[in-house]
C-alpha positions in Angstrom: 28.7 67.9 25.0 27.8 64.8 23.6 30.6 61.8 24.1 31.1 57.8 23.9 32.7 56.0 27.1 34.1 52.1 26.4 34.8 49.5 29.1 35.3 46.2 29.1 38.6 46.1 27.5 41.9 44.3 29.2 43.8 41.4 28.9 43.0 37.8 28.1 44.3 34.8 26.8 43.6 33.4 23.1 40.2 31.6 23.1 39.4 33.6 25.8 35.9 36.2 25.1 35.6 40.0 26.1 32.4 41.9 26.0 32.9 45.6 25.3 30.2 48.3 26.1 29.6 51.6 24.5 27.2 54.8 26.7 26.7 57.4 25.0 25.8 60.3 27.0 24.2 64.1 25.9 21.9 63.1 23.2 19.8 59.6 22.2 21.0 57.9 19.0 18.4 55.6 18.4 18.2 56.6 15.0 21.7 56.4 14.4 24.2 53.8 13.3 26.3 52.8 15.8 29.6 50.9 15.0 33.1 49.4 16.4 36.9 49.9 14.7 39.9 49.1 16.0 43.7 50.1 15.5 46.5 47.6 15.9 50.2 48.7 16.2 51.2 50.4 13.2 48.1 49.3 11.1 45.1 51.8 10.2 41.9 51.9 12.1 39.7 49.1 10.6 35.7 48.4 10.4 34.9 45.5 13.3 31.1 45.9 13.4 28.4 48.4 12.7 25.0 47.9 13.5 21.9 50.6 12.2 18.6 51.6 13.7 16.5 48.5 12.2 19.2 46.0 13.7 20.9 44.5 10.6 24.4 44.0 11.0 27.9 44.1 9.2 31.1 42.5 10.1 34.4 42.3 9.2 35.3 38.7 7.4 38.4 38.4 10.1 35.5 38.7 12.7 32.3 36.6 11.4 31.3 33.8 13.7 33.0 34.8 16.6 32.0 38.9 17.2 28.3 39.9 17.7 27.3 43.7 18.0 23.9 44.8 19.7 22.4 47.8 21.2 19.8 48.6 23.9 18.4 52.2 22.9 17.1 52.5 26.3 20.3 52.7 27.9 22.1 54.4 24.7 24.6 52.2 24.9 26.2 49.2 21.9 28.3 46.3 23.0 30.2 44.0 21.2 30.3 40.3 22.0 33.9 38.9 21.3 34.6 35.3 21.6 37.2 32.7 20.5 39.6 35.6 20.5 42.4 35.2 18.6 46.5 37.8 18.9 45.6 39.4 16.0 42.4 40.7 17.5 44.7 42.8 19.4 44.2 46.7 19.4 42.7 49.6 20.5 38.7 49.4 20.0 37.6 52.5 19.3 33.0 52.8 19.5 31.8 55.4 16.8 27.6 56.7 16.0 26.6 58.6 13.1 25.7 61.9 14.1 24.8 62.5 10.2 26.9 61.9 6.8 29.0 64.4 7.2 29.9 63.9 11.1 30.3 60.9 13.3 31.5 60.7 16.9 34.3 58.6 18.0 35.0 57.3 21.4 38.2 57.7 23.6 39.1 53.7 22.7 40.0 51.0 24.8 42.7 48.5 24.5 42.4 45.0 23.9 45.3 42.7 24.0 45.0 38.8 23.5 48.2 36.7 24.2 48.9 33.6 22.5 
């Protein structure tokens, strides 16, 4: 079975950066989009990032300037770069690919909490 595994999540203080990785394991996505949400208390799961098979890039206005996605297809894996990190970047991060347009896998998530 195909799955997602994050790290790089935990604790840090405002202006503080995290980098959060992405392996996917069971089948090569090189083709695929690969994106980041997240979900903070109470709030719905949000775009942070997505990045597609060419390399262009989207990013959520709250993030611009501050978050950078990337992937390495040789390792299967996407990361996202987060600097200048701000309380209400606080959530759970949740890595998602494309497995077509009508199904997408989702990763476990991984909390990130940024104290002011």
């Amino acid at each position: 079975q195909v799955q997602l595994v994050e790290s790089g999540g935990g604790l840090v203080q405002a202006g503080g950066s995290l980098r959060l990785s992405c392996a996917a394991s069971g089948s090569m996505f090189s083709n695929n989009g690969m994106g980041w949400y997240r979900q903070a208390p109470g709030k719905q799961r949000e775009l942070v990032a997505r990045i597609i098979s060419d390399g262009s890039t989207i990013y959520a206005d709250s993030v611009k300037g501050r978050f950078t996605i990337s992937r390495d297809n040789a390792k299967n894996t996407v990361y996202l770069q987060m600097n200048s990190l701000k309380p209400e970047d606080t959530g759970v991060y949740y890595c998602k690919v494309a497995i077509n347009v009508l199904r997408a896998l989702w990763g476990q998530g991984i909390q990130v909490t940024v104290s002011s």
